[in-house]
C-alpha atoms as a printed R data frame, in Angstrom:
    type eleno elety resid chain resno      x       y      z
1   ATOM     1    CA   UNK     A     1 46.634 -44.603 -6.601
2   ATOM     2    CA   UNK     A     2 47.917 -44.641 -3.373
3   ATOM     3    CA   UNK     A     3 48.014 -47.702 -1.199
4   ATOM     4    CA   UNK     A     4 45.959 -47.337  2.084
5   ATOM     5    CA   UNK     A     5 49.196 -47.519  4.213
6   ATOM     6    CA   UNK     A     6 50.535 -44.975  2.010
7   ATOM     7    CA   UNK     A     7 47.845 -42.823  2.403
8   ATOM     8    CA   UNK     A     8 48.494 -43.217  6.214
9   ATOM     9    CA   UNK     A     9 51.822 -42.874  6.441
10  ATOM    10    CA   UNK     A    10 51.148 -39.639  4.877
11  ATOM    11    CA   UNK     A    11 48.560 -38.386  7.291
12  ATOM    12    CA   UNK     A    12 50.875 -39.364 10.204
13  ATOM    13    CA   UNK     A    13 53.711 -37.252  8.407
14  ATOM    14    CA   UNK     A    14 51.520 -33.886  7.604
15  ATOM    15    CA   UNK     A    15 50.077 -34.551 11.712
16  ATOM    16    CA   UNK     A    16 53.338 -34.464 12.760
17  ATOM    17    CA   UNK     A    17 54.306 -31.129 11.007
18  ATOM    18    CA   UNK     A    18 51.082 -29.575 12.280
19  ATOM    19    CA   UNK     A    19 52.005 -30.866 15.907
20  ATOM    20    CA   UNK     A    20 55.193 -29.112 15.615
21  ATOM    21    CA   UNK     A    21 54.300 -26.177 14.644
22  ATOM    22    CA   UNK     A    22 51.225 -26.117 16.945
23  ATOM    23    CA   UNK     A    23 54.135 -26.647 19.601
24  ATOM    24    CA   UNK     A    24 55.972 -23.501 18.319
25  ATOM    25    CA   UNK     A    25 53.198 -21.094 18.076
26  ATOM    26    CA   UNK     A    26 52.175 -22.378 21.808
27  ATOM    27    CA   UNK     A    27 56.014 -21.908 22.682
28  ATOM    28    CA   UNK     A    28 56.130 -18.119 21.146
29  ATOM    29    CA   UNK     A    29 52.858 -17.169 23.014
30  ATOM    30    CA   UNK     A    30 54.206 -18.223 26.349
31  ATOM    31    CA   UNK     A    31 57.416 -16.292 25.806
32  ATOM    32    CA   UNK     A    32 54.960 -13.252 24.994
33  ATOM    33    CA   UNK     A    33 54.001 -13.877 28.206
34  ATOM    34    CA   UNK     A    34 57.223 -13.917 30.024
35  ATOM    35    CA   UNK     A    35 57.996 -17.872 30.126
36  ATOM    36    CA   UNK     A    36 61.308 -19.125 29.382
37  ATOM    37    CA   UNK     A    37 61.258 -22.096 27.564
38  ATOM    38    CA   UNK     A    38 63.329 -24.931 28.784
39  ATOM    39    CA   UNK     A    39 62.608 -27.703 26.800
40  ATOM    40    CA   UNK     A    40 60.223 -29.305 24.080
41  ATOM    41    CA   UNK     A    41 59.166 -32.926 23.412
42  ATOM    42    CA   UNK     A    42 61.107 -34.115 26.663
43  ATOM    43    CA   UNK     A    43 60.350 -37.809 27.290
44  ATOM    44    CA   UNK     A    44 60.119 -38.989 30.991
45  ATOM    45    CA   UNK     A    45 59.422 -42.366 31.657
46  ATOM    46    CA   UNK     A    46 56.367 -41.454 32.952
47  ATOM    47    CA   UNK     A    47 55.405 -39.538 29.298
48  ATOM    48    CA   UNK     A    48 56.272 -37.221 27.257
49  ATOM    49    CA   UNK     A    49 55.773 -33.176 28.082
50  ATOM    50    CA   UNK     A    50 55.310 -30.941 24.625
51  ATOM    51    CA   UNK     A    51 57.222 -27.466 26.567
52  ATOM    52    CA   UNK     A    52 58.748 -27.473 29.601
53  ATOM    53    CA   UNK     A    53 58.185 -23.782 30.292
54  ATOM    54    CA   UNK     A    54 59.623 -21.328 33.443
55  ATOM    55    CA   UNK     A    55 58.420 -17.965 34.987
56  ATOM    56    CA   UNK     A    56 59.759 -17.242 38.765
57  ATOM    57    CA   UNK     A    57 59.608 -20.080 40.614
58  ATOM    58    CA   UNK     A    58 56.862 -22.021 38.649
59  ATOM    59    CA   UNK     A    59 57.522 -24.719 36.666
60  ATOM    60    CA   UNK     A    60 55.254 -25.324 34.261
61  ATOM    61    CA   UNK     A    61 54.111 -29.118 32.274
62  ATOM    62    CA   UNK     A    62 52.803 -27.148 28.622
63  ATOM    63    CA   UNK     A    63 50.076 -29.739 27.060
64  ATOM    64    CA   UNK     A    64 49.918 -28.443 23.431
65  ATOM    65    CA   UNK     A    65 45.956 -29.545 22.068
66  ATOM    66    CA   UNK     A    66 45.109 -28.472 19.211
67  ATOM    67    CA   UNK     A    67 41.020 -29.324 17.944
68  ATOM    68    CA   UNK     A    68 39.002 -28.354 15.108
69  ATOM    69    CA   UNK     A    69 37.336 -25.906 18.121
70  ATOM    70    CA   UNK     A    70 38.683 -23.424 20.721
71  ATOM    71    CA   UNK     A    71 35.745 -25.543 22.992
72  ATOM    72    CA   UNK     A    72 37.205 -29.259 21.997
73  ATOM    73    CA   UNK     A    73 40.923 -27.992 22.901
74  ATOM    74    CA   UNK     A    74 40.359 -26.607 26.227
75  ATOM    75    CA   UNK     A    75 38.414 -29.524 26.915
76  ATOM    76    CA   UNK     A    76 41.058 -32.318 25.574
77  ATOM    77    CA   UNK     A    77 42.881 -32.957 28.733
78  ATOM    78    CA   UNK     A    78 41.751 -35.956 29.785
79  ATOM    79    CA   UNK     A    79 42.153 -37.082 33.628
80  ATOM    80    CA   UNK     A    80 44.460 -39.821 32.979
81  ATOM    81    CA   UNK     A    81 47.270 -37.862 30.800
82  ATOM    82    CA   UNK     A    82 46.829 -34.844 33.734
83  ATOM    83    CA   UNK     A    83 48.080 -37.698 35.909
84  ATOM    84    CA   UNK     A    84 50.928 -38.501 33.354
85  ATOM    85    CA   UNK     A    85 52.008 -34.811 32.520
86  ATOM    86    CA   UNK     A    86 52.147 -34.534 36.749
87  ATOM    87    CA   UNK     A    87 54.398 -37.534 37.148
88  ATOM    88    CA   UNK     A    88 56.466 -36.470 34.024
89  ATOM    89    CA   UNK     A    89 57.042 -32.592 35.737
90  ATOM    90    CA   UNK     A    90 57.885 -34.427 39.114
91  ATOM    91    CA   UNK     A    91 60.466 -36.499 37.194
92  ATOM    92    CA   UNK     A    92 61.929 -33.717 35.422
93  ATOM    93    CA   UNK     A    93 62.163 -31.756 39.066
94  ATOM    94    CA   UNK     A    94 64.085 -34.987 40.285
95  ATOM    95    CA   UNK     A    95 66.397 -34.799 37.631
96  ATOM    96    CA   UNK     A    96 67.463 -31.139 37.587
97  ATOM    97    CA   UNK     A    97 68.474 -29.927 40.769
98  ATOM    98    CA   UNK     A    98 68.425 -26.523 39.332
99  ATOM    99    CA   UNK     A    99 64.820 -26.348 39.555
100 ATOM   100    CA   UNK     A   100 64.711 -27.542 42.940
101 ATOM   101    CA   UNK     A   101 62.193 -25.048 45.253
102 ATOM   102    CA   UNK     A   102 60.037 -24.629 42.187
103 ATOM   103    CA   UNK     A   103 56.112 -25.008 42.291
104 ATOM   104    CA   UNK     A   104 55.325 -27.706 39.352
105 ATOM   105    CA   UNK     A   105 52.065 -26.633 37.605
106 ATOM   106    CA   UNK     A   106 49.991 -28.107 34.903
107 ATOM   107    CA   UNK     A   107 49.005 -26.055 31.657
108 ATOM   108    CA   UNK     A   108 47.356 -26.171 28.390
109 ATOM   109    CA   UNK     A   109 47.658 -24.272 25.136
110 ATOM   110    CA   UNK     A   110 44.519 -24.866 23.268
111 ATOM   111    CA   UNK     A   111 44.540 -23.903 19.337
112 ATOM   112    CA   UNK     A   112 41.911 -23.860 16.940
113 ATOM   113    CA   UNK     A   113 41.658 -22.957 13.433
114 ATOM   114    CA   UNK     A   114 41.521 -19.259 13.402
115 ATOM   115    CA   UNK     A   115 41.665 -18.452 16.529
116 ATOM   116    CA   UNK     A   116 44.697 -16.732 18.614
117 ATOM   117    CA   UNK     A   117 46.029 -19.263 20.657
118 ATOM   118    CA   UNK     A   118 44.875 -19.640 24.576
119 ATOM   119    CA   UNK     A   119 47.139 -20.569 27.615
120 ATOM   120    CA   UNK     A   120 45.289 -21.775 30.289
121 ATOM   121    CA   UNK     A   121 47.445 -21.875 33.006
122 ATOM   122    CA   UNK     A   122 46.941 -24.514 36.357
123 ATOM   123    CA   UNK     A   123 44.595 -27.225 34.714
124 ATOM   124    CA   UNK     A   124 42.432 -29.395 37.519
125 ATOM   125    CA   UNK     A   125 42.689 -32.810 37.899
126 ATOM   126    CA   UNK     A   126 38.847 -33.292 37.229
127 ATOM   127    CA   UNK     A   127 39.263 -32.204 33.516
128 ATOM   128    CA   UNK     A   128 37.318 -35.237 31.736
């Protein structure tokens, strides 16, 4: 029987997989789209942004949610980690003067269990 740390420590593992690959299926969809994908799981001391995505001159924050419903992963971006993602993208555009002139943007990538993934582009501050 396992232990009940053991049984965490396995939960955390098999989350961490599925966050990963949630990541890559978000990534693949947004170079459908015409993105190019500069980075993944970049840490900023403000946070840490999931993709770090580029199409013309926008720069775009990627928040990868995925929920049990299409519904619950739109609406997982709370206000305070919009804040964090928007410091994190301003960070990143101080510390690459390559992207300098670009418009920072936050978006989401909401997936649900059998459902084709959904990029909402330009989230509001307001989400709740």
């Amino acid at each position: 029987m396992k232990t009940p740390r053991g049984w965490r420590v396995s939960l955390g593992k098999s989350s961490h997989r599925a966050g990963h690959r949630s990541e890559w299926l978000a990534a693949a969809l947004l170079m459908l789209k015409g993105y190019q994908i500069l980075g993944f799981r970049l840490k900023t001391r403000a946070g840490e942004i999931d993709i770090l995505a580029r199409r013309g001159r926008t720069l775009a924050v990627i928040e990868v949610k995925r929920r049990t419903t299409m519904e619950q992963a739109l609406q997982a971006l709370r206000s305070d980690q919009y804040e964090r993602l928007l410091s994190a993208g301003q960070a990143v555009l101080r510390q690459r003067p390559s992207l300098a002139g670009h418009l920072l943007r936050i978006d989401i990538v909401a997936l649900a269990p059998g459902r084709f993934p959904r990029h909402r582009p330009g989230m509001n501050r307001g989400r709740s």
